[in-house]
Structures are given as structure tokens and as C-alpha cells.
N, C-alpha and C positions, 0 to 999 in steps of 0.2 A: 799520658802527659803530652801536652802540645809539643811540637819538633820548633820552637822557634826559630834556631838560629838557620833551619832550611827552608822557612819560609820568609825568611829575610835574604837569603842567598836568591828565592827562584824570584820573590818579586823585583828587587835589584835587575834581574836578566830581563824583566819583563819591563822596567823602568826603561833597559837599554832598548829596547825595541819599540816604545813610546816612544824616546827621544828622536830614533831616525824615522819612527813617522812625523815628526814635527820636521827634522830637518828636511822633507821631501815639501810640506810645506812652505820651508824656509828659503826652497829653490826656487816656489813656484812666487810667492813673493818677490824674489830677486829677477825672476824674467819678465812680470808685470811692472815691477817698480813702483809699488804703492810701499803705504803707509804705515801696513801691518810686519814687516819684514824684522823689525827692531821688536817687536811684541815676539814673534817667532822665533828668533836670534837668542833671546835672554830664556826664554820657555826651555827652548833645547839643553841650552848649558846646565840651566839648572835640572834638567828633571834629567840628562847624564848624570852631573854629581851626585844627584840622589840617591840614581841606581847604582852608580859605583861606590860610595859608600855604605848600602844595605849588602852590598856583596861581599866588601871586604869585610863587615859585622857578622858574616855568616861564612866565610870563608873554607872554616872548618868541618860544616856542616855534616852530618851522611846525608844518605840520600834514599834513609827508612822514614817514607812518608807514610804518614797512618790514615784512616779512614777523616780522623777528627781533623789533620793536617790539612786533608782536602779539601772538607768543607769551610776551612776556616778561609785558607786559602783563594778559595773562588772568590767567596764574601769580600775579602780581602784588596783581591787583586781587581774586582768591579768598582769600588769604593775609590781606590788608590788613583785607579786608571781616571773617575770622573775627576776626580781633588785635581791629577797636573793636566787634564787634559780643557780645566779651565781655565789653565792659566793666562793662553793668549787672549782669549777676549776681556780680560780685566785689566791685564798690562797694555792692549791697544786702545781700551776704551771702549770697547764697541758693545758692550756691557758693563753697567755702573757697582752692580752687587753682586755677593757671593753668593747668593741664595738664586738667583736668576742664571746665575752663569752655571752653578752647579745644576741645575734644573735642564737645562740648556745639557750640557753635557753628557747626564747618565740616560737621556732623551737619546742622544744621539749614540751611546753603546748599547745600550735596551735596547735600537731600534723603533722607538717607540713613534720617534719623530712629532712630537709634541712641542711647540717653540713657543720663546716669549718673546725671540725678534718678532715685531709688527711692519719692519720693512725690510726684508733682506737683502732686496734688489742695490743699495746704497753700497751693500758690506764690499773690501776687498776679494779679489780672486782664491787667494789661498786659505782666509776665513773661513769664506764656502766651501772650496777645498775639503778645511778640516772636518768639518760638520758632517762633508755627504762621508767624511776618510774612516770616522769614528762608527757610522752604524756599518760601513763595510767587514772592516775588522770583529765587530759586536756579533754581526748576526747569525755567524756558526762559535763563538766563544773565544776567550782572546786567550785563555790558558788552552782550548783545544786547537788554538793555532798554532801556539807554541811547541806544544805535540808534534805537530808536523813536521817543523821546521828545527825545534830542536829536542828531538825526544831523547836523549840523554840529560836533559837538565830534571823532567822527573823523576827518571827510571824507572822503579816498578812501579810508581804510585801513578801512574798514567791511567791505568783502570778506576782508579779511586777518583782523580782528577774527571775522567769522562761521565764515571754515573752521579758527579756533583754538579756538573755542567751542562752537559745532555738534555734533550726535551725528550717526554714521551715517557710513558710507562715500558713501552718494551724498546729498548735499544739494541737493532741489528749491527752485526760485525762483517764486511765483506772479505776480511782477511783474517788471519790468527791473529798475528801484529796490531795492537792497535793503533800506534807510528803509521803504520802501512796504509790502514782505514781512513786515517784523518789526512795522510798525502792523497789517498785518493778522493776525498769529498772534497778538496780543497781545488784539485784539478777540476773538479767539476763545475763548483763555485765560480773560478775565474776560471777559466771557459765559456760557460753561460753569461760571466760578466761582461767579456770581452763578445760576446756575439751581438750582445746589448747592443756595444757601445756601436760597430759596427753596422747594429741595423736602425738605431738614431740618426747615426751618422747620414747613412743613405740617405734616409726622408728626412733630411734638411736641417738639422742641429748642426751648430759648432761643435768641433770638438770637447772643449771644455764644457758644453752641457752637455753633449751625449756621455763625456764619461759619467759626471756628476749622476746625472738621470739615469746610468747604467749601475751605476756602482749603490743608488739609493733603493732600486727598484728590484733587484737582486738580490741586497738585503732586506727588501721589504719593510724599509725603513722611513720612509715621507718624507724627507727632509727636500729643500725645492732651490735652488739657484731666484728661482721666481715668483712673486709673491703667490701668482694665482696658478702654480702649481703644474700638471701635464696640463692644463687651460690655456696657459699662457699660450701656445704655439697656434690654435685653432685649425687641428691638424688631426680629423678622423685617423690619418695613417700612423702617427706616433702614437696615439693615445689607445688603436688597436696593437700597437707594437710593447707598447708598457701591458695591457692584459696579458697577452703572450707570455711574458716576461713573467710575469708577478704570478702569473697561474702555475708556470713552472718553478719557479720559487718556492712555491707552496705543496711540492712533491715531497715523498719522502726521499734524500738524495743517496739513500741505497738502494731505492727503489729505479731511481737515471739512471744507478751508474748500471745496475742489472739490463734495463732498457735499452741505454746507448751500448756501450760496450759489450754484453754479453747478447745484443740482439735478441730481448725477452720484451721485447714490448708488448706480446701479448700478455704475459703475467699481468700488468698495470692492471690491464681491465679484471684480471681476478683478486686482485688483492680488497680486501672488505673495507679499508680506509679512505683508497682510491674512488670506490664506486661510491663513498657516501661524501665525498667531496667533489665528485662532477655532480652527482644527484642533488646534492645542495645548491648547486651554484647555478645548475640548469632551472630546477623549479623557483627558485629565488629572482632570476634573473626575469623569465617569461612573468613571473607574478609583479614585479614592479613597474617592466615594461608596459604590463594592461595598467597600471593604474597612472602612469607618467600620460599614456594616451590618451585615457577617459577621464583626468580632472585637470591635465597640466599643458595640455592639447599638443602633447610632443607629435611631430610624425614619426613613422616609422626607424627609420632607421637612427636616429638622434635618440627616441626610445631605448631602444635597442644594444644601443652603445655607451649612454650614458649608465643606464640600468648595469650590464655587464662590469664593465669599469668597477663602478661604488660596491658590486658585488664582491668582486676577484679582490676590491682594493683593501675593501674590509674584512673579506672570509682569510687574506692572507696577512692582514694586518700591518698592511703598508701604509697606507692613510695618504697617498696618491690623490688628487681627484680633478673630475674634467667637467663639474656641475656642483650647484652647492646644494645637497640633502637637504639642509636646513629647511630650505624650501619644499620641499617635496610632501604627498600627504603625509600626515603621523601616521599611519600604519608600515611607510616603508622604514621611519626609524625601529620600529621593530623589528621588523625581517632584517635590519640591517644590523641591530644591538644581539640579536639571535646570533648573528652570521660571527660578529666582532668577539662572543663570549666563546663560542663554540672554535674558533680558527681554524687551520689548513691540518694539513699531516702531521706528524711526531718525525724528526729528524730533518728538517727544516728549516729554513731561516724567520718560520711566522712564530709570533707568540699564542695568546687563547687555550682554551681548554684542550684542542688537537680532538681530531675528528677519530683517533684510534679511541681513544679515552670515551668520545659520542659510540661509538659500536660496542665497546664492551659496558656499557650502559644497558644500552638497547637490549644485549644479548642474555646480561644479568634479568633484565625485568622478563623478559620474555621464556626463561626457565620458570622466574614465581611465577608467572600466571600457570604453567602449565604444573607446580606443583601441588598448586592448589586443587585441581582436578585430581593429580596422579599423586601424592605425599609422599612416598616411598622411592617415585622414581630418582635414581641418579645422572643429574645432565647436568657434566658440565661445561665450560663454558668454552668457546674452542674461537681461537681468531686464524682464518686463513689454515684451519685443520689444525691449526697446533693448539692444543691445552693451555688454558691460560692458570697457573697455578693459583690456589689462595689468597697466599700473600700479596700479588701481585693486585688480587680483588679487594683485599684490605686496604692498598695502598692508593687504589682507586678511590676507592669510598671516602677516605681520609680526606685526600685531594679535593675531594668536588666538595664534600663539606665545609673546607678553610677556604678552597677559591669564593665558595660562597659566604662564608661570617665576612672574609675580609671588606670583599666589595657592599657588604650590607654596613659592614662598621665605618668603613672610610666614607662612607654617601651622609650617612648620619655624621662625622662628623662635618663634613661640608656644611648642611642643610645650618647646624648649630653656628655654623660659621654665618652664616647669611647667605650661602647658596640657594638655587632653587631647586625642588626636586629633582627634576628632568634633568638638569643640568648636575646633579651631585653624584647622582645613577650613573650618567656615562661616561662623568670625568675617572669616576672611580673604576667604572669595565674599563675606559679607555686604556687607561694605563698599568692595569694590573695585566691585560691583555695586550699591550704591548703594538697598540692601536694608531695612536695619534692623536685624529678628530674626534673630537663628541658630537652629537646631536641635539644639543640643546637651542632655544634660540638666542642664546647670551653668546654661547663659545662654538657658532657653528663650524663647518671646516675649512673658512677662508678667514678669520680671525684666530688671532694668537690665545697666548692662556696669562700673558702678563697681566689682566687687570685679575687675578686670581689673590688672593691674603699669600705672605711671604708664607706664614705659617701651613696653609693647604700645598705651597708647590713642594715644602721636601716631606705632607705626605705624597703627593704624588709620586717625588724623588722613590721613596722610601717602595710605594707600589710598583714602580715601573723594574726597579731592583728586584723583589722578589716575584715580580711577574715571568721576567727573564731567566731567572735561575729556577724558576715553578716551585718557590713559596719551602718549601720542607727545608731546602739545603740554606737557607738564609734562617729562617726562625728555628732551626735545630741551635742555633748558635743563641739561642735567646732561653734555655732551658737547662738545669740545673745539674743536667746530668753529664750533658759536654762539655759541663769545667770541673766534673767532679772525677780526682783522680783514682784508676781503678786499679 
């Protein structure tokens, strides 16, 4: 049976930690002195009440979280988190509908960075603010933040909370503690933020863009202060400084903290995830660069960098960009829809399918071919030397099946909507992958997704949700078995 009254106790705590990231917006309002600041003001107050209210409703709670707790939970507290965190831009105006605002918002905790602003540049300071605030927090999970920071509010159910939130089929621990784990990927996280900010900073951003552009680009999340994105500056140096960024992003970050700290950087190059994520993004990159030269008559180096960019920005599912694809031949929206389905590492701030999930694929078909020659033999599947169990192969399989009905059913239903193919295809990868830009020529990557049917954006809402939580832990809650009590 569901634990309600402790999942009304932990979102309440999580309400309170929503509220002071509004009220951080609330400051940055009061030191601009626009217009937003009364939108932010009231946001706060209420979404406190809220959470002090679900707290005293659960007061009594334990704090014997179950499996079913967890997953309701996550669902829960993503759903929750979009509902107040749209508030300010309805109470300012700066979006007219619930449906846009909400869209808007689970965009920016997915990380997805998919917008229906068509002009951001107008918005107040701390609006933007909120926007880049929301995929920062999103992009390693907002209950495994909490972890962090207050691991006694799950207690034991912190394991349970991690493999509902967590990306990746195989989840690495670098401590016993999982508290301990999620303080240090969090160290990591802002670390690397803050390196960001400071190496924007140098090559000639303002402060308040370099955070913004650090804190979006980190999270691999797109969201832009500027309409036309890392383009705006016209600045090889930033726009090699966001690859940087966004490639490291796209690490596994127990795989940093091994690297930095434990000084194993040689491991990276043996790890089988790592090498099919440089191998990706080197052949990917050289293969678009030759085609930007010979039909788009780029030179070399503008090749070279724009090609990189769209690769890094897509393979880590930032949606970033310093050129607009749309243009580009239709075969690099391929290599690029390839790059957007497939994403970065497992333990990461990218969404996509995670390039562990592409090796134990590879590794699976490359046993049948050889059992077919040998039928007797036993090979199993082994990632980085360790044995990948069964289960884990079943759970594979599962996965790559539902990632795929879904992005086939949601394209279909677009097309039935009046979309156009091209266009339904990568609205649906985009965001079930946790991407951003489509590739179509309706919704290329410097246009928004507002002219989309309200009815399409909260499927989109709907995919960019189970994109992020990778689909099981969100539609387990849609099955008969999870409310059936045992």
C-alpha cells in the first residue's frame, strides 16, 4: 500500500526548497527592479504555504518508503515541481496559458529546453533566471538533490528514490553511502559549473550570461538569455568553450570524479562507453564537416566548429547551437537525429538512449552472430570485464522497445494532428530524448514550438516527463499492478 502520508511529508520539504529557489529569484528581481518581482513575491509565498501545509498533513509520517513510494514519488515530485514552478510566468504575464507555461516549465526541469517564448530577449532578469535555475536543478534529479542535501528526509528509501531517478541501466556507487555519492556528484556538478561561469566570464560575457550559459550548458539543458542562442556572441572562443563544457557534461560523473580526484584518467580511455562516445562524435563530426565544405562551401575552420558544436550539442542533448541545421544537407539531420536518439553516457546530465545501453546492444548482437556459427557456445555479455546479468539484458530490451512504440506512436499522433512527418519524427525523438531542437523545416532550431496544437505540447509535456525519468519509472504507475494491494 502507498505510504501517503510520507509522501505528502517529503514533497512539502521539497516544496520548501522550491520556494527559496524562487525567493533567490525574488532577490535577483529586487536588484534589477523590473517588473517580475510581485509575480515572484506571490509565487514564493504560496508555493511556502503549500509545502508547509503538505508537511503538517504528513507530520506523522515513518519514514518506511517502499519501492511503489519511490516511484510514485519521483512522478510526483516532477509533475509538482512543473505545476508551481509555472507560476511566475502566469502571474507576470509573460505567458498567457496554462498549457504553454506548463510546457515551458517541465522543458526546463527535463532539461529538455524546448521553448514556446518566440522572444526571450524582452523577458525580465530573474524570469530568465528562473528558466536557466529550473534545468540546473533538473539535470542530475531534484529528489537526488535532496539526497544530498538532506538525506535524512528519505532515510532508507534513498536507494529506492535513486534507481527511480537515475539514468542508465547500470548505476555506479563511489561510496557505500549513497548521501555520500550524490554530495560528491553534486561537488562535481557545481564545480564544473562554476569553471563554466568563469571561463565565459574571461572570453567576454557578463556575468549574468556567463552564469546563465554555465549553469544551462552544464545541465545540458538549451535554454538561452538570447534568442539566437551561443550565436548571439559571434565568438569562436565561447562557442569552443560551451563544447568543452557540454562534452564534459556528457561524461559519466563517476567516471570525473575517478579521473579528477582519484587521478585515473587513464581509465576514461578504457571504459567501453567512453570510447563509443568520443568514436561517435569524432566520426560524426569529420563526416558533417566534409559535407558543410562540399555543398555549404563552409571553410575550414567554421566547418569544423560549427559541425563539432551541433554534434557535442546534440550527442549530449543540450540543444545549444552556433549555426542553424535546418539548413544544412538532409543527411546531416540524420547523423544528427542518430546522435539526439542515441545521447552521452549513463550518469550524466544528457537524456537519449545513453551510449552504455548502444554497447550492450552491440555486444548482445555480436554474441548471436557468433552463436549461430558456434550454438552451444556460452558468451556472455561482459561491459568493461564485469558480467552484465540477465535481467539487466531483459531490461534492456524492454527499454529499447517502449523508447521505440513511444516515439513511433507520439510521431503518428502528431502527423494525425496536421503535422508533417519530418517534423512529428523529431518533435517526438526530440523530446522524449530530452533534446530540445527538431530538425524539421517548420520548427527548425532558432524557432520556438508555440505555433504547435495546445493538445501536442502536453504530449510533448507528457514525453519530455518520461524521457527524463527513462519511461519504466513513470508508466509503471500507469499499470494495474501498482495500485493493486499485495
Amino acid at each position: 500500500m502507498v505510504n501517503y502520508p510520507l509522501i505528502y511529508k517529503i514533497i512539502g520539504s521539497l516544496l520548501l526548497l522550491l520556494g527559496s529557489l524562487l525567493t533567490c529569484c525574488t532577490c535577483i528581481s529586487f536588484y534589477y527592479m523590473e517588473d517580475d518581482m510581485m509575480a515572484f513575491l506571490l509565487s514564493t509565498l504560496f508555493t511556502f504555504s503549500c509545502g508547509f501545509i503538505l508537511k503538517f498533513i504528513g507530520r506523522n509520517a515513518n519514514n518506511n518508503l517502499g519501492r511503489r513510494d519511490a516511484y510514485l514519488l519521483v512522478t510526483l515530485t516532477w509533475t509538482v515541481f512543473s505545476l508551481f514552478g509555472m507560476i511566475p510566468f502566469l502571474i507576470g504575464g509573460y505567458i498567457d496559458n496554462v498549457t504553454d507555461a506548463f510546457f515551458e516549465t517541465m522543458s526546463g526541469f527535463s532539461t529538455t529546453g524546448a521553448t514556446i517564448i518566440d522572444d526571450v530577449e524582452w523577458m525580465p532578469h530573474a524570469i530568465l533566471f528562473w528558466r536557466t535555475q529550473t534545468q540546473w536543478i533538473g539535470a542530475l534529479g531534484i529528489v537526488f538533490f535532496t539526497i544530498a542535501i538532506l538525506p535524512s528526509m528519505v532515510g532508507s528509501g534513498s536507494v529506492k528514490i535513486f534507481a527511480a531517478e537515475a539514468t542508465g541501466p547500470i548505476r555506479s556507487k563511489m561510496h557505500p553511502r549513497l548521501s555520500t555519492t550524490a554530495k560528491w556528484i553534486w561537488s562535481i556538478y557545481s564545480a564544473l559549473t562554476i569553471a563554466c561561469v568563469l571561463s565565459f566570464y574571461i572570453a567576454g560575457m557578463d556575468v549574468f550570461d556567463s552564469i546563465n550559459y554555465a549553469m544551462t550548458t552544464t545541465a545540458t539543458g538549451g535554454f538561452s538569455p538570447h534568442n539566437d542562442s551561443a550565436a548571439f556572441f559571434r565568438s569562436p572562443t565561447i562557442e569552443y568553450i560551451a563544447i568543452l563544457f557540454q562534452f564534459l557534461a556528457g561524461i559519466n560523473f563517476t567516471m570525473l570524479y575517478f579521473a579528477v580526484f582519484r587521478l585515473k584518467v587513464a581509465n576514461l580511455f578504457k571504459n567501453s562507453e567512453f570510447k563509443l562516445y568520443i568514436f561517435l562524435i569524432t566520426v560524426s563530426t569529420i563526416w558533417i564537416m566534409y559535407l558543410l565544405m562540399s555543398h555549404n562551401g563552409y571553410g575550414i575552420e567554421r566547418a569544423f566548429r560549427s559541425s563539432l558544436f551541433q554534434v557535442v550539442s546534440f550527442m549530449t542533448t543540450t540543444g545549444l547551437f552556433n549555426d542553424d541545421a535546418a539548413l544544412w544537407p538532409h543527411i546531416t539531420w540524420v547523423i544528427l537525429g542518430c546522435l539526439m536518439f542515441l545521447g552521452a553516457c549513463a550518469g550524466s546530465t544528457t537524456g537519449g538512449f545513453k551510449c552504455i545501453r548502444g554497447v550492450m546492444i552491440m555486444k548482445v548482437l555480436r554474441n548471436e552472430f557468433h552463436k549461430l556459427l558456434h550454438p552451444n557456445a556460452v558468451l556472455p555479455v561482459k561491459i568493461n570485464g564485469q558480467p552484465v546479468s540477465q535481467q539487466k539484458l531483459n531490461s534492456l530490451l524492454a527499454f529499447f522497445a517502449i523508447f521505440t512504440l513511444m516515439v513511433l506512436l507520439s510521431a503518428t499522433i502528431m502527423i494525425v494532428a496536421g503535422i508533417d512527418n519530418t517534423n512529428a519524427i523529431t518533435i517526438a525523438l526530440s523530446c522524449i530524448s530530452n533534446v530540445g531542437p527538431s530538425l524539421g523545416t517548420q520548427i527548425g532550431p532558432e524557432m520556438s514550438w508555440s505555433q504547435l496544437p495546445d493538445f501536442i505540447k502536453w504530449v510533448c509535456s507528457f514525453l519530455m516527463l518520461v524521457g527524463r525519468l527513462e519511461i519504466m519509472s513513470v508508466l509503471v504507475l500507469f499499470t494495474r499492478g501498482f495500485w493493486r494491494d499485495n
